[in-house]
C-alpha positions as CSV (number, residue, x, y, z in Angstrom):
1,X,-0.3,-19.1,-1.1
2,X,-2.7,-21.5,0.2
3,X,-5.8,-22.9,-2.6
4,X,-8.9,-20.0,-0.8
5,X,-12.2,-22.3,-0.1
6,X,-15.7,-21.0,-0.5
7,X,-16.5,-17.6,-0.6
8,X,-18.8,-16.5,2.3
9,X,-18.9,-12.9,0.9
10,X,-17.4,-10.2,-1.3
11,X,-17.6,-6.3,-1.0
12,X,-16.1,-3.7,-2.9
13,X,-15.9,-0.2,-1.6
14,X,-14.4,2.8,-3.7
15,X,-12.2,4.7,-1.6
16,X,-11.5,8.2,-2.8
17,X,-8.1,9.5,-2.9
18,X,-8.3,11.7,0.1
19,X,-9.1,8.8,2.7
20,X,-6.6,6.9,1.7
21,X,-4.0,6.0,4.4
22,X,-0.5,4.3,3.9
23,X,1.8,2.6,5.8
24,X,4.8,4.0,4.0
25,X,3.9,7.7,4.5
26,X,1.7,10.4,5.8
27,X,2.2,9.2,9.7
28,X,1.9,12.2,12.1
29,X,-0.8,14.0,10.8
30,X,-3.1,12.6,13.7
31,X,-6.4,14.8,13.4
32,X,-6.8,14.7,9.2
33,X,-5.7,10.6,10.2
34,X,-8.3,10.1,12.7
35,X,-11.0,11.6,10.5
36,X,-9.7,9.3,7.3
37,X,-10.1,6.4,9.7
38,X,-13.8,7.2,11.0
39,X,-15.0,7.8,6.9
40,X,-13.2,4.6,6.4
41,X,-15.0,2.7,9.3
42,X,-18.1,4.5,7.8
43,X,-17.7,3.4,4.1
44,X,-17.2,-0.2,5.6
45,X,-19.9,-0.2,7.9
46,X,-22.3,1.0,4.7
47,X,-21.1,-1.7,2.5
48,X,-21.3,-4.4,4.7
49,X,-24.9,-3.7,6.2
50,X,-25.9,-3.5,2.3
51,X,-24.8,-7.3,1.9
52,X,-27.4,-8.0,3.9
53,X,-25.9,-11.5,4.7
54,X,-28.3,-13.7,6.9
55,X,-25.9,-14.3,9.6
56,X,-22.8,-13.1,10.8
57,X,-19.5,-14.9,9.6
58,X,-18.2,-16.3,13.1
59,X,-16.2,-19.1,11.5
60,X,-12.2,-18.4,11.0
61,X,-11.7,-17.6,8.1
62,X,-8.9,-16.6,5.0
63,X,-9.4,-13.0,4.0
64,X,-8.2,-11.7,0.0
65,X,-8.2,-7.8,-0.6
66,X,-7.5,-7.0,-4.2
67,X,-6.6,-3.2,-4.1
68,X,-7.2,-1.8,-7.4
69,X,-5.8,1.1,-8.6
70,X,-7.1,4.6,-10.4
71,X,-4.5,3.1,-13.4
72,X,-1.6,0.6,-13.8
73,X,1.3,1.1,-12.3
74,X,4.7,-0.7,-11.8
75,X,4.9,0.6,-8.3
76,X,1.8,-0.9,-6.8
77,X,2.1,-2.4,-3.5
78,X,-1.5,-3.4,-1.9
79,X,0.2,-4.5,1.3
80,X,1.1,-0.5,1.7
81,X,-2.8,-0.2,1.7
82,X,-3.3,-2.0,4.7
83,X,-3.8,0.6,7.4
84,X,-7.0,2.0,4.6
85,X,-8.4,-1.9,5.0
86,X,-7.8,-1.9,8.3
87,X,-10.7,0.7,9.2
88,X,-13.2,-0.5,6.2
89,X,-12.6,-4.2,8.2
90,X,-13.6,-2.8,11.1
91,X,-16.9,-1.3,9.7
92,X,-17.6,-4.9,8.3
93,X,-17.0,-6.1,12.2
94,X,-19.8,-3.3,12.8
95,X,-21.9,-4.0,10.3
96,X,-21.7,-8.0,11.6
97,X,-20.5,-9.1,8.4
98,X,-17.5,-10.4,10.7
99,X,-17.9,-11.7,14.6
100,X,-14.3,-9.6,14.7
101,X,-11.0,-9.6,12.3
102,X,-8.8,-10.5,14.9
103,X,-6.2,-13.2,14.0
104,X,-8.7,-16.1,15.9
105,X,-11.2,-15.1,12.7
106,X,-8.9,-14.4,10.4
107,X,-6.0,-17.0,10.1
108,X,-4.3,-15.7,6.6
109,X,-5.0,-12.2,5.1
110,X,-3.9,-12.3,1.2
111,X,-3.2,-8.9,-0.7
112,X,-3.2,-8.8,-4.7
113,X,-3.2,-6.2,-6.7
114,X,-6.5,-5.6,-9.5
115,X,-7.0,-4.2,-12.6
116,X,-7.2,-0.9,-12.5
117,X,-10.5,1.3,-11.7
118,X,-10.2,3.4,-15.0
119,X,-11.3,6.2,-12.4
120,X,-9.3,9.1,-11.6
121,X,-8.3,9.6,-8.1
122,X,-10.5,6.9,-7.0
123,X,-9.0,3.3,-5.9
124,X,-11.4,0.2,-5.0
125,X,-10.7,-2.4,-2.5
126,X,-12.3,-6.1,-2.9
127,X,-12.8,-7.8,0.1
128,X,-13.8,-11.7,-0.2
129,X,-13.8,-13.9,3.0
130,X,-13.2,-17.5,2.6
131,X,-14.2,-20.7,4.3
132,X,-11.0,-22.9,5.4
133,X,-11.0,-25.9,3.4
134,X,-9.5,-28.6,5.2
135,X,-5.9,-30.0,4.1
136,X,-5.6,-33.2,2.1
């Protein structure tokens, strides 16, 4: 993993248990999915117009998402996450925290895992975009 340059912004969103969407399971339940994916795009768009950031990000960029989880477990895997980020992203893209988060704007996309929430049923997702520092 690459050293992350400056951070241009951070937003954490809690995202209930119920929106959550996986890439290792619950595929084919298109209508409940759908509806996940516009509360998602919602809880993004919300977050990001609340940064209230003078001006849109429009420079490429790195992109970390620490997922943390309701409590620790040895079975995390924030990459399995990525179609939940996916949709909070796009709200940011609406919110014009991001020009877009296609791979022109965002060259390497880093997933950790966090501490855990302490919240039942709820898990948080921290979204920092960072400048590209030039190689030395």
């Amino acid at each position: 993993m690459s050293r992350l340059g400056v951070e241009l912004f951070r937003v954490a969103i809690d995202v209930p248990k119920g929106l959550l969407l996986k890439s290792n399971g619950s595929q084919g339940m298109v209508h409940a999915n759908a509806a996940r994916a516009r509360d998602l795009k919602r809880l993004g768009y919300i977050k990001g117009r609340n940064l209230r950031l003078p001006r849109t990000v429009s420079e490429p960029i790195d992109m970390l998402t620490v997922v943390r989880y309701p409590k620790r477990t040895g079975k995390a895997d924030a990459p399995n996450l990525y179609p939940t980020v996916k949709h909070l992203e796009d709200g940011l893209v609406l919110a014009g925290v991001l020009v877009d988060d296609s791979y022109q704007y965002v060259k390497q996309h880093i997933f950790a895992v966090g501490e855990p929430t302490g919240r039942p049923r709820i898990w948080q997702v921290v979204i920092t975009g960072h400048r590209i520092e030039a190689a030395t």
